[in-house]
TIZALUM-237924 format. One record per residue (C-alpha): x, y, z; residue number from 1; residue in three letters; chain. Coordinates in nm, 3 decimals. Layout:
! TIZALUM-237924
X  Y  Z  k  r  c
X  Y  Z  NUM  ALA  A;
...
***
This chain:
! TIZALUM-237924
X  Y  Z  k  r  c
0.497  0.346  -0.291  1  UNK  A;
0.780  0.554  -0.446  2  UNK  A;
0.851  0.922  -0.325  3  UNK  A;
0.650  1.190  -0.505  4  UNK  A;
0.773  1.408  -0.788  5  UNK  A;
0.585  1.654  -1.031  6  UNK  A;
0.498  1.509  -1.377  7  UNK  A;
0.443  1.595  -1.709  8  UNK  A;
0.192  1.534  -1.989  9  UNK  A;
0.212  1.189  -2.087  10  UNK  A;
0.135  1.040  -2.449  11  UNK  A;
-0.246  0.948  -2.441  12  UNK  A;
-0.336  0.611  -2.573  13  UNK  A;
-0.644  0.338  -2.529  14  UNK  A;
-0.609  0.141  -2.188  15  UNK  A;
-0.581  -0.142  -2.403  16  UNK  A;
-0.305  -0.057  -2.601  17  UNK  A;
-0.078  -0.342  -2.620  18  UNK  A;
0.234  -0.245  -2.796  19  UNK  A;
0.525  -0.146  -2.557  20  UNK  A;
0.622  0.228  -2.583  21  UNK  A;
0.978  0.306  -2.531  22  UNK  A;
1.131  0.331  -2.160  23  UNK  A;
1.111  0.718  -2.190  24  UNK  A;
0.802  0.784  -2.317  25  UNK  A;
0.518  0.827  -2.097  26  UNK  A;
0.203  0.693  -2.240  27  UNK  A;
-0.142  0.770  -2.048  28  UNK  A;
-0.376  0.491  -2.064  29  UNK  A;
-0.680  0.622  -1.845  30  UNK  A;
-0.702  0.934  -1.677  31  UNK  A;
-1.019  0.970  -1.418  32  UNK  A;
-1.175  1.273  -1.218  33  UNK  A;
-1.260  1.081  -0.861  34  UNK  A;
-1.385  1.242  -0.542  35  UNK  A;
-1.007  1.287  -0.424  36  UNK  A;
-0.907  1.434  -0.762  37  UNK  A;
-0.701  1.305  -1.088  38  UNK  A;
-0.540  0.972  -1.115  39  UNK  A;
-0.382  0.861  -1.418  40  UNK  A;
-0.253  0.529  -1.555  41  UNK  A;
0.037  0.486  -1.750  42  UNK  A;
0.290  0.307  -1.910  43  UNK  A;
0.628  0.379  -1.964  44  UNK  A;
0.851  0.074  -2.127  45  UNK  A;
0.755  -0.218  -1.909  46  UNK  A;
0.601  -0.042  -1.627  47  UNK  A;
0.331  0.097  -1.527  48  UNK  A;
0.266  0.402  -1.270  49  UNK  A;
0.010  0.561  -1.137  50  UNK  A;
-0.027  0.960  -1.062  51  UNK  A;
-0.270  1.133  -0.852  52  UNK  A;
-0.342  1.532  -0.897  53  UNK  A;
-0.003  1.543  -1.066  54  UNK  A;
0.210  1.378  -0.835  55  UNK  A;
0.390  1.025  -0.934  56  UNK  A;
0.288  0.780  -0.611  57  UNK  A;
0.403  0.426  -0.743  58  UNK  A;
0.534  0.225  -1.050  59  UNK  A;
0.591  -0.145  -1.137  60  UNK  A;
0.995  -0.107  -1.150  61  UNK  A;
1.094  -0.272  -0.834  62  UNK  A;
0.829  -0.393  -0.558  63  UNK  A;
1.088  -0.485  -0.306  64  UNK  A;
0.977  -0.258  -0.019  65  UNK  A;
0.610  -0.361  -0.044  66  UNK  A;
0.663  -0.755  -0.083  67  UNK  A;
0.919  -0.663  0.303  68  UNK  A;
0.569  -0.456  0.401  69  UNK  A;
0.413  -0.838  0.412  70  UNK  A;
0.714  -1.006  0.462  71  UNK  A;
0.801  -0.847  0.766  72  UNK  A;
0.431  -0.843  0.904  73  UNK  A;
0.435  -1.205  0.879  74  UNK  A;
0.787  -1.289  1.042  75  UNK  A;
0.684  -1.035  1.336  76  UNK  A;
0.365  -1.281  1.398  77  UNK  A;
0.599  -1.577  1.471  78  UNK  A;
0.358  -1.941  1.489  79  UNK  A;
0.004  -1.824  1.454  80  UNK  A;
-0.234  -2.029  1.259  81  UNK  A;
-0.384  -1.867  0.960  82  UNK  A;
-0.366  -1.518  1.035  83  UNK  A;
-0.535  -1.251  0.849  84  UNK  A;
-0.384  -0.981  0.702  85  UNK  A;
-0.523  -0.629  0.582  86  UNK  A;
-0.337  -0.457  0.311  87  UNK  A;
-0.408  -0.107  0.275  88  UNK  A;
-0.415  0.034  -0.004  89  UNK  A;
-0.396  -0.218  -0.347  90  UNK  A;
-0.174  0.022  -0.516  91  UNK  A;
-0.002  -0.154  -0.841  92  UNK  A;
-0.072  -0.489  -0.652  93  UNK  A;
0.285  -0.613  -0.535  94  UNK  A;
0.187  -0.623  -0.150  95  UNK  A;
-0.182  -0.800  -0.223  96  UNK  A;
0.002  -1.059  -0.455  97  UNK  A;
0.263  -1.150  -0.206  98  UNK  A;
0.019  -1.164  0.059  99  UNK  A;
-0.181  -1.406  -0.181  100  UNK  A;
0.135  -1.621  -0.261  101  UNK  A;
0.185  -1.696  0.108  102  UNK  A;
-0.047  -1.998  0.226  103  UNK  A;
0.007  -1.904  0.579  104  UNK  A;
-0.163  -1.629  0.511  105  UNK  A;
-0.565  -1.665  0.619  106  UNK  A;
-0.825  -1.449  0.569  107  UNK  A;
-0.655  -1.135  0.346  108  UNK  A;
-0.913  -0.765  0.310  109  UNK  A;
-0.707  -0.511  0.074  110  UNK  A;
-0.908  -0.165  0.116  111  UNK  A;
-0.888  0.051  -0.232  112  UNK  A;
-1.077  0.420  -0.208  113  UNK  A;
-0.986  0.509  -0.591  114  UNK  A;
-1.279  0.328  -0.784  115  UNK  A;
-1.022  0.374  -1.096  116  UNK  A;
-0.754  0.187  -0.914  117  UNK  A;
-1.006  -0.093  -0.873  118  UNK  A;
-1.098  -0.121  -1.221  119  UNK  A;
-0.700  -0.161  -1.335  120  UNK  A;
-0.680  -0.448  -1.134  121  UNK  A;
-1.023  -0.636  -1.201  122  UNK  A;
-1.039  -0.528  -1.594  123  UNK  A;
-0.688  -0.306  -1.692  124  UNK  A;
-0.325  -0.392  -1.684  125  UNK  A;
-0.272  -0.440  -1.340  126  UNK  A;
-0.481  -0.773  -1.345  127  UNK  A;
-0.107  -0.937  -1.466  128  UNK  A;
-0.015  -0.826  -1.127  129  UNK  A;
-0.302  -0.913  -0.902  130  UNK  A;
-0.557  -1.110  -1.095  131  UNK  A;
-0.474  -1.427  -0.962  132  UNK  A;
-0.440  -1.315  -0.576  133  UNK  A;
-0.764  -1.115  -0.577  134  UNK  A;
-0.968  -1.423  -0.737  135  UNK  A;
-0.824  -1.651  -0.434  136  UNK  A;
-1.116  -1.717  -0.216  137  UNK  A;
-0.896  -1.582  0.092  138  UNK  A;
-0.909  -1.211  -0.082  139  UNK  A;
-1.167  -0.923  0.014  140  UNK  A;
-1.183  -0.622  -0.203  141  UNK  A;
-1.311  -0.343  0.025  142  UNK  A;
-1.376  -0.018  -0.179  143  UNK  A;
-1.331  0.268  0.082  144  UNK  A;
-1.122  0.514  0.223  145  UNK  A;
-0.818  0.343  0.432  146  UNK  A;
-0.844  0.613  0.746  147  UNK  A;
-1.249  0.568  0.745  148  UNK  A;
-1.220  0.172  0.755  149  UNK  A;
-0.946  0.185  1.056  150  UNK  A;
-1.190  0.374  1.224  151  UNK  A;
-1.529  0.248  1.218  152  UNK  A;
-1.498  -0.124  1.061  153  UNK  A;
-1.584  -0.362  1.351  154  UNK  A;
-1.311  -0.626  1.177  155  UNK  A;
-1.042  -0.685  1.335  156  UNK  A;
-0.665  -0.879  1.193  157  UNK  A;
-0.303  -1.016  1.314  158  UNK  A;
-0.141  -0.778  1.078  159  UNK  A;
-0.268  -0.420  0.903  160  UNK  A;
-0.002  -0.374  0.621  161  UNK  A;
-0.025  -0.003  0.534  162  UNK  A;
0.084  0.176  0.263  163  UNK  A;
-0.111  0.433  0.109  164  UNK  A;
0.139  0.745  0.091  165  UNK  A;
0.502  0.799  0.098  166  UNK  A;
0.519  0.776  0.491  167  UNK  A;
0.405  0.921  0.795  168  UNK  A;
0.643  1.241  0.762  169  UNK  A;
0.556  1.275  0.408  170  UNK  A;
0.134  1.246  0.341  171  UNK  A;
0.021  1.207  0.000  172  UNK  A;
-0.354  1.373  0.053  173  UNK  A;
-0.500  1.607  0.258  174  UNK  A;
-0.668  1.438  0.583  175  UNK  A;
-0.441  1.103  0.585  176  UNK  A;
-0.204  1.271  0.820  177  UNK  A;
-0.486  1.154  1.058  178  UNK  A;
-0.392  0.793  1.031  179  UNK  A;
-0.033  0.865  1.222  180  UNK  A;
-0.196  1.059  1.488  181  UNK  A;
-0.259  0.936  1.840  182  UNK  A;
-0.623  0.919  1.738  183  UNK  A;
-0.512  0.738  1.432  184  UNK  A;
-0.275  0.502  1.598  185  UNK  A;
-0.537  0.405  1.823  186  UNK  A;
-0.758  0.284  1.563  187  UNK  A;
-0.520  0.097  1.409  188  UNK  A;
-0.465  -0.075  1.725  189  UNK  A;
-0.817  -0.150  1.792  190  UNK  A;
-0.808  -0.356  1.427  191  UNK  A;
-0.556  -0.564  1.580  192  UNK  A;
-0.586  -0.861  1.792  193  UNK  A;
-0.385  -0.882  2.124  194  UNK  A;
-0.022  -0.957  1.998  195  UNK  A;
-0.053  -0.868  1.611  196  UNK  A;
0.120  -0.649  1.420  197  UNK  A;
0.125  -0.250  1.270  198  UNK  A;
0.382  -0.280  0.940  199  UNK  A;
0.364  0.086  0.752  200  UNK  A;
0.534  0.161  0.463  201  UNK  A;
0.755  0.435  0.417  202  UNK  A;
0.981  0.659  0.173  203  UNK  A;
1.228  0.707  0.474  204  UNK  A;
1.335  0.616  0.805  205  UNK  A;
1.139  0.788  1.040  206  UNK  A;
1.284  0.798  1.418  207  UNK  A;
0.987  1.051  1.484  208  UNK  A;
0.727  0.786  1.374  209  UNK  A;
0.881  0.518  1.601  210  UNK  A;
0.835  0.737  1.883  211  UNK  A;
0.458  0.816  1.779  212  UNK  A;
0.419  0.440  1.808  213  UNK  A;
0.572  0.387  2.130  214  UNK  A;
0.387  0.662  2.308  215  UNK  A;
0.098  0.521  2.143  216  UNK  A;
0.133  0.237  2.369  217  UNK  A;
0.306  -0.033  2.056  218  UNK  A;
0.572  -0.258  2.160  219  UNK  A;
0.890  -0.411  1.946  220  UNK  A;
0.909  -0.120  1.759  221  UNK  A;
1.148  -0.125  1.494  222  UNK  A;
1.227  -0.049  1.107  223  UNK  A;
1.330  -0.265  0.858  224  UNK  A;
1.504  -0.112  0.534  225  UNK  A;
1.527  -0.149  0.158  226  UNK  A;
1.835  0.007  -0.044  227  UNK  A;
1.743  0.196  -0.289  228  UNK  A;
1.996  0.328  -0.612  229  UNK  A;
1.918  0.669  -0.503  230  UNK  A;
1.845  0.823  -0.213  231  UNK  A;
1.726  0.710  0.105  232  UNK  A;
1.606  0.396  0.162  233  UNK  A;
1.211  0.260  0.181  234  UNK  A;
1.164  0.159  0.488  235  UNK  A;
0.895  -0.064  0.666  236  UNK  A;
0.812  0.085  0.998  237  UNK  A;
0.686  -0.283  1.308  238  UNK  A;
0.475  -0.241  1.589  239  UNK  A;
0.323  -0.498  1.839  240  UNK  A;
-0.005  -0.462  2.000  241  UNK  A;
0.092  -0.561  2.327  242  UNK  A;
-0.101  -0.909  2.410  243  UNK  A;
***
């Protein structure tokens, strides 16, 4: 997920439209009222981004950060047969596909809480992206809020890949500040089986978030980074659940 900025009114055009609008023009193609608010599809060139309430969360241009979100999930695991994954949330698809792409991967639940978001992959653009990893039999599509599952599904994995706003120092929407709390760190480690892993995404480096996961009782805590051409870089924040 990229790091929010305000936006402006897009061109409006049918989610089906086909023909490629120029890099800088902004063309909306499906705007819904959810119970979190506004999100918006659109295209601009080649890519495609999504905005919620205003705010730019994520576009197709690079992917880098949330392929590393798996990558890194899966490295931390070392030799475990078939472990299963859950990527939170499905986003534009790039950490889902990965996941998909990797047969050591086993079972693989991506939770999704914008119905909208949902439909882009199954029916919209965003099927070129995921279509293929969320029809592999391995996939569950869970439609519900991210914080609500981590805290009352009786599932558990090896690895929770999380990235559903620009970090723990920087929240997206109201309430998901929750999921970096003690409480919320907790939960999160009661998904995980003894030994697996907490990989959550992230806009920046966060030495404050490292420390949230240690007193939380996580072990080989460490962050893995992504260059970016401007700014900071993304970074993927590792915890162990000690064995």
């Amino acid at each position: 997920m990229a790091a929010t900025t305000p936006v402006t009114a897009p061109v409006t055009a049918p989610l089906t439209a086909s023909a490629t609008p120029p890099a800088s023009t902004a063309v909306t193609l499906d705007r819904r009222e959810g119970p979190y608010g506004e999100v918006v599809l659109r295209r601009r060139g080649e890519n495609f981004e999504i905005i919620a309430n205003g705010t730019f969360l994520m576009d197709t241009s690079d992917g880098r950060s949330e392929r590393l979100l798996v990558e890194a999930a899966l490295r931390a695991l070392g030799a475990r047969p078939h472990p299963a994954v859950l990527v939170g949330g499905l986003g534009v698809g790039f950490s889902l596909a990965h996941a998909a792409a990797e047969p050591a991967w086993g079972r693989i639940a991506v939770v999704e809480r914008e119905e909208a978001i949902i439909d882009w992959h199954r029916e919209g653009p965003l099927a070129r992206i995921s279509g293929e990893a969320l029809a592999d039999p391995r996939t569950v599509l869970v439609h519900d809020d991210l914080v609500a599952y981590v805290r009352t599904s009786p599932d558990t994995f090896d690895a929770l890949c999380l990235d559903i706003d620009n970090g723990p120092d920087w929240t997206v929407t109201k309430g998901n500040d929750s999921l970096y709390s003690p409480a919320g760190l907790a939960a999160c480690a009661a998904r995980l089986n003894p030994g697996g892993v907490l990989a959550v995404w992230s806009a920046r480096p966060s030495a404050d978030f490292e420390e949230s996961l240690r007193n939380a009782g996580f072990s080989g805590v460490r962050t893995e980074e992504v260059t970016v051409a401007r700014g900071v870089p993304d970074a993927v924040h590792l915890a162990v659940r000690p064995a």
